[in-house]
Backbone as ProteinMPNN parsed JSONL, in Angstrom:
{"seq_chain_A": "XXXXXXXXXXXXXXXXXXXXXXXXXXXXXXXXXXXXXXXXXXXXXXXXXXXXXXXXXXXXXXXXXXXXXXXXXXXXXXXXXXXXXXXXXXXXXXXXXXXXX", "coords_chain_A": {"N_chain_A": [[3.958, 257.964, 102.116], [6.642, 258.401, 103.12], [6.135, 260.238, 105.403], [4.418, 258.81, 106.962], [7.012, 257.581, 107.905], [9.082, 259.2, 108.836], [7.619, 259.98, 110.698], [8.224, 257.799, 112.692], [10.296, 257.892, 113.4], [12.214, 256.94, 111.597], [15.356, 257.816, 109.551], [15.182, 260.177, 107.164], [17.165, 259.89, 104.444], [17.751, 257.231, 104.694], [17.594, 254.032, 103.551], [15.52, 252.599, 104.17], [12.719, 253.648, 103.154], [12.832, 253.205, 100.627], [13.032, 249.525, 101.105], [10.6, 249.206, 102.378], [8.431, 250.059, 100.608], [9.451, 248.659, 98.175], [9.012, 245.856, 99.454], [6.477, 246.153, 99.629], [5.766, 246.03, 97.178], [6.264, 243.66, 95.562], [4.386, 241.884, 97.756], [2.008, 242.78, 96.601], [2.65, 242.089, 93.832], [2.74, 239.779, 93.692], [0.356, 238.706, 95.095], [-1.561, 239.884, 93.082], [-0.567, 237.958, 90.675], [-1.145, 235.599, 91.655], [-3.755, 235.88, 92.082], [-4.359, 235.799, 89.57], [-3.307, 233.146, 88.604], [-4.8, 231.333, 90.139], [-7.502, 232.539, 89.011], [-10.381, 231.853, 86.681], [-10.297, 232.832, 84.311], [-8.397, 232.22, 82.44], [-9.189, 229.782, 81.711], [-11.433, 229.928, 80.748], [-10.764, 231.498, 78.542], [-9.427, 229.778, 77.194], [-11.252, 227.938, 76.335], [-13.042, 229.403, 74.971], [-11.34, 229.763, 72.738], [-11.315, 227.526, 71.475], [-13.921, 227.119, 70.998], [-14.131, 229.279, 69.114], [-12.037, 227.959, 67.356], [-13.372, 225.435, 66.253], [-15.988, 226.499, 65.354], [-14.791, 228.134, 63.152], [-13.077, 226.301, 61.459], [-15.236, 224.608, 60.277], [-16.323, 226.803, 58.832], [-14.945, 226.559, 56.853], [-12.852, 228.18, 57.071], [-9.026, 230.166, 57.364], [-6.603, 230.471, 59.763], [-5.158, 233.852, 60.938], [-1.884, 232.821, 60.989], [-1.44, 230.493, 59.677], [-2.313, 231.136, 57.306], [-0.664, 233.044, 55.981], [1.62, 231.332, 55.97], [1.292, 229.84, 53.82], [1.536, 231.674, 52.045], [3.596, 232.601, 52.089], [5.16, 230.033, 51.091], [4.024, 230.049, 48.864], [5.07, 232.092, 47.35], [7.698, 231.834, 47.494], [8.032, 229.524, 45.774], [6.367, 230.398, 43.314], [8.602, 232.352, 42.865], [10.691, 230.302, 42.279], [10.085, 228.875, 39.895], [9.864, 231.535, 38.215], [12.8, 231.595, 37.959], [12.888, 229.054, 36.606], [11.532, 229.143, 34.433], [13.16, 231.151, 33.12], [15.95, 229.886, 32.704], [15.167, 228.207, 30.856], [14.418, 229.69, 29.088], [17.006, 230.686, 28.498], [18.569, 228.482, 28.052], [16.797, 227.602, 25.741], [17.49, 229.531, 23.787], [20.311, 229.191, 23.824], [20.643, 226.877, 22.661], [19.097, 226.954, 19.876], [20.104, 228.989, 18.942], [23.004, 227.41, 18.526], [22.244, 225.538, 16.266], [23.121, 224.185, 12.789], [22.579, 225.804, 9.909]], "CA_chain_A": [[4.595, 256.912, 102.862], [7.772, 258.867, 103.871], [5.817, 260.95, 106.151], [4.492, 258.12, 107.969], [8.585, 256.899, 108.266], [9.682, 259.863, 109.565], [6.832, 260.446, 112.244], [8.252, 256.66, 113.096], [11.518, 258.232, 113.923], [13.4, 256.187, 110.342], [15.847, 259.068, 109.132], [14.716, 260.495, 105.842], [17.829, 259.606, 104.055], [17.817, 255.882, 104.658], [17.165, 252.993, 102.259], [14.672, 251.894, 104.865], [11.449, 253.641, 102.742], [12.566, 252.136, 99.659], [12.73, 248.531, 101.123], [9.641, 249.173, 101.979], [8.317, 250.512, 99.354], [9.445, 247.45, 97.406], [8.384, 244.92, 99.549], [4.622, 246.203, 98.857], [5.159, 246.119, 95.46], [6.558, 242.303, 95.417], [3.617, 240.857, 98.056], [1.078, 242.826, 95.852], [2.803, 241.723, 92.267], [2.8, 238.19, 94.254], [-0.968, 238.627, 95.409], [-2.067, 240.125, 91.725], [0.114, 236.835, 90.548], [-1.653, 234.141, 92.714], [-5.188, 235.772, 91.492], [-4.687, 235.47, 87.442], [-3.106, 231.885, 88.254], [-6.198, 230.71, 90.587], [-8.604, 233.075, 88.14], [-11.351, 231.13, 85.527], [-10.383, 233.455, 83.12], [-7.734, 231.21, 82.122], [-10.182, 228.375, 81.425], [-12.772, 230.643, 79.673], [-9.915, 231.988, 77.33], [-8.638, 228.728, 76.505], [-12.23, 227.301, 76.035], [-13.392, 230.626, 73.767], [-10.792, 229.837, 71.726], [-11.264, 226.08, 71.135], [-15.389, 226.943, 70.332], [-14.085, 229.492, 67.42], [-11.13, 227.527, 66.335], [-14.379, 224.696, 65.713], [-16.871, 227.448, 64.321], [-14.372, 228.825, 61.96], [-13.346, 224.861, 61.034], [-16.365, 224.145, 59.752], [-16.678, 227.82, 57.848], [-13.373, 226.462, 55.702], [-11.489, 229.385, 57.306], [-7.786, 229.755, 57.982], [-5.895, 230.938, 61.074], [-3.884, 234.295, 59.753], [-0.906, 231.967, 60.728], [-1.728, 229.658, 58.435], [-2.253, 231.821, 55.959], [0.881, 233.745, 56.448], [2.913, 230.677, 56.059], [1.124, 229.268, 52.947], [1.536, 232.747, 51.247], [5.443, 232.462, 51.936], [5.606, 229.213, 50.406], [3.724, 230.354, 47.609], [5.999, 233.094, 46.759], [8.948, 230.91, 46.832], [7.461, 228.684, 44.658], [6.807, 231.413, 42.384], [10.132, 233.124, 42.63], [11.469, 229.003, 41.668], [8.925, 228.799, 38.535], [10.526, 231.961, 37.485], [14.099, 231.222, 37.836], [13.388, 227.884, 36.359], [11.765, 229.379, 33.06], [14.778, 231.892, 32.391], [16.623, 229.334, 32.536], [15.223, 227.184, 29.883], [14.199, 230.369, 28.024], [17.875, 230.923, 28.485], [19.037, 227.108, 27.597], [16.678, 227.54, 24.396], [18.116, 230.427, 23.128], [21.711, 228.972, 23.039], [20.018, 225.321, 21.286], [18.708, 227.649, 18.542], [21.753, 229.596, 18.002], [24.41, 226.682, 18.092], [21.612, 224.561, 15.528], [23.413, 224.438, 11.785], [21.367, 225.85, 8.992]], "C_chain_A": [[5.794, 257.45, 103.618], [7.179, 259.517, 105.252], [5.411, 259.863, 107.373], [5.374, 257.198, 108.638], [8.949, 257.546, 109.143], [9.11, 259.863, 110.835], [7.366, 258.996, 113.182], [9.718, 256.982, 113.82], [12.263, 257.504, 112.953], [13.888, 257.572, 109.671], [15.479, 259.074, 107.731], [15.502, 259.934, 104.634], [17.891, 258.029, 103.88], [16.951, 255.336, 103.905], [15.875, 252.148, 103.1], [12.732, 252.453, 104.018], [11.557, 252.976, 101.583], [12.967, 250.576, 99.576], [11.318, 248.433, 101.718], [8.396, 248.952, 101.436], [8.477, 248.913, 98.204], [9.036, 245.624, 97.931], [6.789, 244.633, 99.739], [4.373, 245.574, 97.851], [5.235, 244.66, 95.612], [5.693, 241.443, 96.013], [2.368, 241.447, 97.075], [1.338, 242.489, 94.088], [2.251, 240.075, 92.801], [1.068, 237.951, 94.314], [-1.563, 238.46, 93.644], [-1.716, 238.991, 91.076], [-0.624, 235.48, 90.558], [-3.209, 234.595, 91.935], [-5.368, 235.338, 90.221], [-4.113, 234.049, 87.684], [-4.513, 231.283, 88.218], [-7.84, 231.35, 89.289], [-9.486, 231.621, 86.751], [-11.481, 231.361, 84.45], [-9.921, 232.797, 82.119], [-8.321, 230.266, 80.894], [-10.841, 229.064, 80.238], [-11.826, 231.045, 78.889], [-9.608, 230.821, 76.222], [-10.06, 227.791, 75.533], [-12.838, 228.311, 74.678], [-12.429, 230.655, 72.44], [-10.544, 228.916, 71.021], [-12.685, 226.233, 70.516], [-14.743, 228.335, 69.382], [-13.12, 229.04, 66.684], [-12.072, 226.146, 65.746], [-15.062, 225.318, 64.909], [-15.954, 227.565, 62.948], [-13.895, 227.258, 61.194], [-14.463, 225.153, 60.187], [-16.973, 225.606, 58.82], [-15.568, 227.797, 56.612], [-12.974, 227.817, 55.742], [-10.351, 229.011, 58.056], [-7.906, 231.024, 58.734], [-5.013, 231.941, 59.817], [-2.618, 233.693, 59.703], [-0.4, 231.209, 59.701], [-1.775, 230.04, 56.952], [-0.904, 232.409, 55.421], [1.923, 232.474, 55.928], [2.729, 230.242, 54.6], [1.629, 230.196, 51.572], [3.189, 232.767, 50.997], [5.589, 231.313, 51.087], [5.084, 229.259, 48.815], [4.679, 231.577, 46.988], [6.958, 232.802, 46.644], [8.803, 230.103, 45.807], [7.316, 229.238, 43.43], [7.961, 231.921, 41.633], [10.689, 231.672, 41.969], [11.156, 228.877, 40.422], [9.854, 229.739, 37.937], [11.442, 231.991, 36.491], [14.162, 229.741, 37.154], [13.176, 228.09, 34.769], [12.724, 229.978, 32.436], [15.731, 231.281, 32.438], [16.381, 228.334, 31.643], [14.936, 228.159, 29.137], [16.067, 230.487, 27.618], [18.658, 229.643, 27.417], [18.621, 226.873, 25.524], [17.192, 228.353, 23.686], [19.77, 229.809, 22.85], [21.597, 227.72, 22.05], [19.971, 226.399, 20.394], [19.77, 228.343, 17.943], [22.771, 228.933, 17.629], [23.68, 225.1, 16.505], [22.282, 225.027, 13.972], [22.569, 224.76, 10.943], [21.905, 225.638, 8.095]], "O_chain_A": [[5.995, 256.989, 104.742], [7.842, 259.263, 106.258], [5.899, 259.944, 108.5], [5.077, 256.364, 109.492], [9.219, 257.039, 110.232], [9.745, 259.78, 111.886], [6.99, 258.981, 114.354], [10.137, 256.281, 114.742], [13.354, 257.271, 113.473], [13.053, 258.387, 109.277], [15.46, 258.008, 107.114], [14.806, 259.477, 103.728], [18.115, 257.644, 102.732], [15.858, 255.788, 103.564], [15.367, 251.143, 102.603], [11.724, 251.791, 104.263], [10.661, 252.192, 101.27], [13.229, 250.099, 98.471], [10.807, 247.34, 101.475], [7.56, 248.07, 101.634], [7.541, 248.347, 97.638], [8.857, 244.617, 97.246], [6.12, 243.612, 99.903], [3.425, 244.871, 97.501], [4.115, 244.203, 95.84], [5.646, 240.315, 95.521], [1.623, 240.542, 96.697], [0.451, 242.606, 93.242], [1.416, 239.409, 92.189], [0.557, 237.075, 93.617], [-1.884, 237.416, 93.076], [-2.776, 238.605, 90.584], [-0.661, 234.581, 89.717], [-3.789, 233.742, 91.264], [-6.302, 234.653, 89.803], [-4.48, 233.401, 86.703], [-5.209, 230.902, 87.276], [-8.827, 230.705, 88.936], [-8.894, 230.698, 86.193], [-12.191, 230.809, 83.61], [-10.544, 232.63, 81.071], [-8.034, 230.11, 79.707], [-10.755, 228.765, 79.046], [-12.409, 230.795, 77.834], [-9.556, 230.85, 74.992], [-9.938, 227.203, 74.458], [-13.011, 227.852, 73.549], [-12.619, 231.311, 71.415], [-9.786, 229.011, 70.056], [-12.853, 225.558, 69.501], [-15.396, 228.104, 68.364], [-13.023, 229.415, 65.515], [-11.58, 225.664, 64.726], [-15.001, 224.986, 63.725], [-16.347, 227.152, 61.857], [-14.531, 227.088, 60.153], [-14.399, 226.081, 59.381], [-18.01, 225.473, 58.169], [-15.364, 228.641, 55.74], [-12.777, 228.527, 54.756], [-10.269, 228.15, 58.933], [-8.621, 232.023, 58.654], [-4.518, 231.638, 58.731], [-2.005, 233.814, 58.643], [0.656, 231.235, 59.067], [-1.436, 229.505, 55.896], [-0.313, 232.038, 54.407], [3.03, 232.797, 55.497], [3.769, 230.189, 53.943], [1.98, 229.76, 50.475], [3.799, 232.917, 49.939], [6.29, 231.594, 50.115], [5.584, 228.687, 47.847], [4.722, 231.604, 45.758], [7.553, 233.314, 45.695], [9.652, 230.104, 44.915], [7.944, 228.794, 42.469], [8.25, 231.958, 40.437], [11.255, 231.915, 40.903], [12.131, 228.738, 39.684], [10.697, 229.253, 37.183], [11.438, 232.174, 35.274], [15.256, 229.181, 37.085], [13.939, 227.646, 33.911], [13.192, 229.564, 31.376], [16.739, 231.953, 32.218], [17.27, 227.493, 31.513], [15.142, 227.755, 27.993], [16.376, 230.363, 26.433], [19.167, 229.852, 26.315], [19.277, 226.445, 24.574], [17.481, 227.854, 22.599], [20.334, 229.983, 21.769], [22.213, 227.552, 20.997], [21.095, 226.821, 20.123], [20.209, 228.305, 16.794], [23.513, 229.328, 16.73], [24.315, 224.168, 16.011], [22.081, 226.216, 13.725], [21.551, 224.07, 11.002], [21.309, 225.569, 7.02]]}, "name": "protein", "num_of_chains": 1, "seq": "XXXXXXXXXXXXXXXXXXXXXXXXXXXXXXXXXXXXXXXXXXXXXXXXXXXXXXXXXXXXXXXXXXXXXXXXXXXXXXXXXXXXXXXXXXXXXXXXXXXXX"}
Protein backbone atom coordinates (compact mmCIF):
# COMPACT_ATOMS: atom_id res chain seq x y z
CA UNK A 1 0.00 0.00 0.00
CA UNK A 2 2.81 2.56 0.67
CA UNK A 3 4.16 2.03 -2.68
CA UNK A 4 1.03 2.81 -4.31
CA UNK A 5 1.11 6.35 -1.90
CA UNK A 6 4.24 7.30 -2.88
CA UNK A 7 3.88 6.68 -6.77
CA UNK A 8 0.70 9.14 -5.84
CA UNK A 9 3.17 11.75 -4.90
CA UNK A 10 1.86 11.41 -0.57
CA UNK A 11 5.37 11.84 1.23
CA UNK A 12 6.45 8.63 2.86
CA UNK A 13 6.58 10.06 6.27
CA UNK A 14 3.02 11.28 6.54
CA UNK A 15 0.11 9.96 8.63
CA UNK A 16 -1.74 9.96 5.34
CA UNK A 17 -1.02 5.82 4.77
CA UNK A 18 -2.06 5.10 8.15
CA UNK A 19 -5.47 6.95 7.82
CA UNK A 20 -5.81 5.02 5.21
CA UNK A 21 -4.90 2.09 6.23
CA UNK A 22 -7.44 2.43 9.03
CA UNK A 23 -10.21 3.54 7.24
CA UNK A 24 -10.12 -0.01 5.32
CA UNK A 25 -9.98 -1.69 8.32
CA UNK A 26 -13.18 0.21 9.94
CA UNK A 27 -15.50 -0.03 6.44
CA UNK A 28 -14.36 -3.76 6.29
CA UNK A 29 -14.82 -4.43 10.34
CA UNK A 30 -18.22 -2.39 9.49
CA UNK A 31 -18.98 -4.60 6.29
CA UNK A 32 -17.82 -8.05 8.23
CA UNK A 33 -20.27 -6.39 11.10
CA UNK A 34 -23.41 -5.76 8.91
CA UNK A 35 -22.91 -9.55 7.47
CA UNK A 36 -22.98 -11.61 11.00
CA UNK A 37 -25.92 -9.10 12.01
CA UNK A 38 -28.03 -9.70 8.61
CA UNK A 39 -26.46 -13.57 8.64
CA UNK A 40 -29.11 -16.80 9.48
CA UNK A 41 -26.56 -18.10 11.46
CA UNK A 42 -27.87 -16.21 14.25
CA UNK A 43 -31.30 -17.84 13.94
CA UNK A 44 -29.90 -21.39 13.34
CA UNK A 45 -27.71 -21.00 16.58
CA UNK A 46 -30.41 -19.80 18.63
CA UNK A 47 -32.86 -22.47 17.19
CA UNK A 48 -30.01 -25.50 17.61
CA UNK A 49 -29.93 -24.63 20.90
CA UNK A 50 -33.64 -24.49 21.85
CA UNK A 51 -34.06 -28.29 19.89
CA UNK A 52 -31.18 -29.69 22.42
CA UNK A 53 -32.14 -27.70 25.40
CA UNK A 54 -35.81 -29.87 24.56
CA UNK A 55 -33.93 -33.24 23.64
CA UNK A 56 -31.81 -33.14 26.67
CA UNK A 57 -35.26 -32.03 28.80
CA UNK A 58 -36.84 -34.93 28.18
CA UNK A 59 -33.40 -37.19 28.75
CA UNK A 60 -33.65 -35.72 32.65
CA UNK A 61 -30.32 -33.98 31.90
CA UNK A 62 -28.85 -30.87 33.47
CA UNK A 63 -27.20 -27.80 31.91
CA UNK A 64 -23.37 -27.88 33.44
CA UNK A 65 -24.69 -24.51 34.89
CA UNK A 66 -27.10 -26.02 36.68
CA UNK A 67 -25.16 -28.44 37.88
CA UNK A 68 -22.38 -26.22 38.94
CA UNK A 69 -24.67 -24.23 41.05
CA UNK A 70 -26.51 -27.18 42.73
CA UNK A 71 -23.04 -28.72 43.61
CA UNK A 72 -22.13 -25.30 45.41
CA UNK A 73 -25.15 -25.38 47.36
CA UNK A 74 -24.59 -28.78 48.23
CA UNK A 75 -21.27 -28.23 49.67
CA UNK A 76 -22.45 -25.47 51.79
CA UNK A 77 -24.99 -27.42 53.07
CA UNK A 78 -22.55 -29.95 53.92
CA UNK A 79 -19.91 -27.69 55.33
CA UNK A 80 -23.41 -26.34 57.70
CA UNK A 81 -24.32 -30.14 58.71
CA UNK A 82 -20.81 -30.31 59.83
CA UNK A 83 -20.43 -27.24 61.80
CA UNK A 84 -23.80 -27.93 63.22
CA UNK A 85 -22.81 -31.53 64.56
CA UNK A 86 -19.49 -30.26 66.34
CA UNK A 87 -21.36 -28.20 67.82
CA UNK A 88 -23.79 -30.40 69.52
CA UNK A 89 -21.04 -33.05 69.73
CA UNK A 90 -19.40 -30.13 71.41
CA UNK A 91 -22.66 -28.93 73.56
CA UNK A 92 -22.91 -32.78 74.61
CA UNK A 93 -19.70 -33.15 75.86
CA UNK A 94 -19.99 -30.17 78.33
CA UNK A 95 -23.95 -31.69 79.45
CA UNK A 96 -22.09 -34.91 80.37
CA UNK A 97 -19.29 -33.40 82.18
CA UNK A 98 -21.26 -30.68 84.26
CA UNK A 99 -24.09 -33.89 85.06
CA UNK A 100 -23.59 -34.82 89.08
CA UNK A 101 -22.82 -38.41 89.79
Amino acid sequence: MGGALRECGAPVGDTLPYMVEKRLYEELTERIGEALRNSPAQDVERNLRAVLAAWLDRLDLVLREDFEVQKKLLERAQAKLAELERRIAELESRGQSQRPR
